[in-house]
Backbone bond lengths (Angstrom), bond angles and torsions (degrees), N, CA, C in turn:
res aa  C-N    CA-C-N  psi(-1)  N-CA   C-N-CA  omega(-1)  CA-C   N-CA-C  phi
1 X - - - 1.448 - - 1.526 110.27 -
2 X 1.488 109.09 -44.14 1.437 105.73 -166.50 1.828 105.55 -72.03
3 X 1.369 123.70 -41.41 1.409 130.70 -176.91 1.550 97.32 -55.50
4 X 2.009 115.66 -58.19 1.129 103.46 -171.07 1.873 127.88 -52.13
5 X 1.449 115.09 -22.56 1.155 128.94 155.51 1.382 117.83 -71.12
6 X 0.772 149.02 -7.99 1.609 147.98 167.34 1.477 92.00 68.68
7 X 1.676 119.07 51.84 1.449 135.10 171.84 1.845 108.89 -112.33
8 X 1.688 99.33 136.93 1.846 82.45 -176.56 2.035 79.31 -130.19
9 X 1.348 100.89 154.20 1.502 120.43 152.69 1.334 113.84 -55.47
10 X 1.451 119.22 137.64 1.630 104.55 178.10 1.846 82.97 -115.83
11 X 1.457 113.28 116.67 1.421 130.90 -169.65 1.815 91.91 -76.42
12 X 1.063 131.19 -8.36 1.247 113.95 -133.75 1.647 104.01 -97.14
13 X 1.468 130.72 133.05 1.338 105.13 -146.10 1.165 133.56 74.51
14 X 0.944 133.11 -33.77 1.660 127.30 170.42 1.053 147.20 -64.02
15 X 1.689 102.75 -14.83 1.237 126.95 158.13 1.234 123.36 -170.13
16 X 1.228 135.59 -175.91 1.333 125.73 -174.48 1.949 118.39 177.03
17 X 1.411 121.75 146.94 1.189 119.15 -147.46 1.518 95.11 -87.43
18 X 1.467 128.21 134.03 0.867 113.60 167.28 1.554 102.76 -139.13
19 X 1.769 90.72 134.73 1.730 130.76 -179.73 1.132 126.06 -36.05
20 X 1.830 101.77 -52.64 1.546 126.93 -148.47 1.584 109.67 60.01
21 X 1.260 141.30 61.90 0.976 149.54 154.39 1.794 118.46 100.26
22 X 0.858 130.10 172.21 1.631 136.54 142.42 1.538 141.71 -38.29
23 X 1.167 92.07 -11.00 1.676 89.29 -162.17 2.103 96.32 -97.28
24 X 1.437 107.20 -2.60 1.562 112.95 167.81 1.485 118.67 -69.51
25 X 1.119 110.24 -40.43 1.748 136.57 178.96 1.404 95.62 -21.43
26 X 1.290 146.76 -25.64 1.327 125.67 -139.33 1.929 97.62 -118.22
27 X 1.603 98.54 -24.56 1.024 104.61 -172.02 1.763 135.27 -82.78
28 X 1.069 120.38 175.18 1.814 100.49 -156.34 1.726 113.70 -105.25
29 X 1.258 91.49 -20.88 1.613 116.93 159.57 1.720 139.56 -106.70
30 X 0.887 114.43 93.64 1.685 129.30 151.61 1.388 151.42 -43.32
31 X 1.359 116.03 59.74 1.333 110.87 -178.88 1.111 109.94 -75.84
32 X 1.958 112.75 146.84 1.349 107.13 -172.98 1.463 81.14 -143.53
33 X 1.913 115.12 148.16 1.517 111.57 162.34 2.004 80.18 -116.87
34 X 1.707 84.48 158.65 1.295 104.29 170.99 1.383 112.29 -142.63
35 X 1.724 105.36 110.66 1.444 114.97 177.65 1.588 116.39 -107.33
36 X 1.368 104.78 158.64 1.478 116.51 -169.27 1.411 108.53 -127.87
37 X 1.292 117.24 148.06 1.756 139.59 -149.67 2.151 71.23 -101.65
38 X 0.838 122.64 -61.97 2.024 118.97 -166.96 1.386 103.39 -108.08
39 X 1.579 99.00 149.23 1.590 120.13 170.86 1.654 95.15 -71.74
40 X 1.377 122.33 78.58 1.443 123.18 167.34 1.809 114.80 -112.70
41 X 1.709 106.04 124.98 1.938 91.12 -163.73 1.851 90.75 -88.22
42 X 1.454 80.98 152.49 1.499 97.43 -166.94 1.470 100.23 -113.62
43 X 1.023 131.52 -142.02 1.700 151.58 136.18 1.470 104.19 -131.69
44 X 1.242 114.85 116.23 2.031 112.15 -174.47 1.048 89.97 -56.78
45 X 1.636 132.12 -65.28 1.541 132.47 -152.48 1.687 98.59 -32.71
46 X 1.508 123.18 -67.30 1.097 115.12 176.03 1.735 159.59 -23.56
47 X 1.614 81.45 -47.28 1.792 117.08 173.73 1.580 78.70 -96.64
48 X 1.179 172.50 59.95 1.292 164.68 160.11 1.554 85.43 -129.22
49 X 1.600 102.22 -89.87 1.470 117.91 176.98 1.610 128.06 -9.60
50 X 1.745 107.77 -55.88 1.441 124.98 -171.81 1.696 113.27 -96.73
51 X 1.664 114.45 -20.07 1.532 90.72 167.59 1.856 105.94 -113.52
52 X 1.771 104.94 44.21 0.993 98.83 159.00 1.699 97.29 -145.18
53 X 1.472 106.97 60.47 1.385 111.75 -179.23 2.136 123.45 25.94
54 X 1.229 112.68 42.20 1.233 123.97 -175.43 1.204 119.03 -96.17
55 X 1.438 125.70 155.48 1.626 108.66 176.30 2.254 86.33 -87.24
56 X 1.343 109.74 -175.36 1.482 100.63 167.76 1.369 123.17 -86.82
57 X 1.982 118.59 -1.50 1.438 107.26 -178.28 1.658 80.28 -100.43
58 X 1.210 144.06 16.77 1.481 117.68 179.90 1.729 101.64 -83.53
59 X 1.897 100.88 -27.26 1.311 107.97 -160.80 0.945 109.85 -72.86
60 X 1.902 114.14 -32.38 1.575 115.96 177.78 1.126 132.58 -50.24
61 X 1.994 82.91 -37.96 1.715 94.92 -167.20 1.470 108.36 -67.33
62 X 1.865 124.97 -26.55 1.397 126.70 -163.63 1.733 84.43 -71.90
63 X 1.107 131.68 -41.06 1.309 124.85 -163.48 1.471 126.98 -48.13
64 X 1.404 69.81 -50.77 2.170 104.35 175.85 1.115 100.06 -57.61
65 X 1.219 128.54 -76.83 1.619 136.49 175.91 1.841 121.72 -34.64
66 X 1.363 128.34 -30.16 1.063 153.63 -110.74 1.918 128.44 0.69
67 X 1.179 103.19 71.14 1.112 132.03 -177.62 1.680 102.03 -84.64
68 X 1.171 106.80 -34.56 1.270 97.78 -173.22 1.516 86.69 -149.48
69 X 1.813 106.85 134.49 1.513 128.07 -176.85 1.308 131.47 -113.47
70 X 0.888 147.80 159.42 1.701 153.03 130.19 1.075 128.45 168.25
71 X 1.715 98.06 174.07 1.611 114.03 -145.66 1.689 110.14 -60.84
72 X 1.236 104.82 -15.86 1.651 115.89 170.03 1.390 130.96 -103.68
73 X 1.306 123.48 134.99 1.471 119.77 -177.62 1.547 104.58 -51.12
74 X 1.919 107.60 144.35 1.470 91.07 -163.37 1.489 87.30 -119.29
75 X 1.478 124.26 4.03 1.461 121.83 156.55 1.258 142.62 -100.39
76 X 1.421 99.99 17.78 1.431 117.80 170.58 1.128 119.62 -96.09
77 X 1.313 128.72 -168.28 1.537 124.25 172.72 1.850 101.34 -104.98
78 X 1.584 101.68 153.80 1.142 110.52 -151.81 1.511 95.68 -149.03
79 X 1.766 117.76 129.90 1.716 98.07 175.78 1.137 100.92 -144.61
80 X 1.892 128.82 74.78 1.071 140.47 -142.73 1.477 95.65 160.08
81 X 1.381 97.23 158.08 1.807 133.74 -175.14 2.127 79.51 -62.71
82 X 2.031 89.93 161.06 0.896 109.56 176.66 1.749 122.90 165.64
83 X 1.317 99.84 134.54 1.958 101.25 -167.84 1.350 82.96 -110.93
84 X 1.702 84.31 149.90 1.659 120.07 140.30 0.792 138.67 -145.45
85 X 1.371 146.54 139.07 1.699 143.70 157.79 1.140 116.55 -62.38
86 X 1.423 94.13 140.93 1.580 115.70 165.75 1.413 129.67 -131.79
87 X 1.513 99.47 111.06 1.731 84.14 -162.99 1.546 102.66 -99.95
88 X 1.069 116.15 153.45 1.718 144.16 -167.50 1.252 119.82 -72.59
């Protein structure tokens, strides 16, 4: 709907990954939950992809590989809370 309108989401601000500090940096695995303020369907791979500086086939490919995990399909659409790992 939104493309067929020549309408885009402005992501910017709306959310954002957070670490809990520096002192994780070293480690080889990443759990991350990612919660949302609206029932809005996304594709995680996407919001995966961009607040971890990725193109979206790098993310696939970690998927494929299992580089990167979870309990939810992360290439589907999704409009709800949700973790994944990412290992390093």
């Amino acid at each position: 709907m939104l493309r067929r309108n020549r309408a885009a989401l402005d992501w910017d601000g709306a959310w954002r990954l957070d670490t809990g500090g520096t002192d994780h940096l070293d480690r080889e695995v990443l759990d991350v939950t990612v919660r949302f303020a609206a029932r809005i369907p996304v594709r995680p791979v996407r919001l995966v992809a961009e607040g971890c500086g990725l193109s979206r086939a790098e993310a696939e490919r970690l998927i494929t590989e299992g580089g990167l995990v979870s309990a939810v399909r992360l290439t589907g659409r999704l409009s709800g809370d949700f973790t994944f790992t990412l290992k390093c």
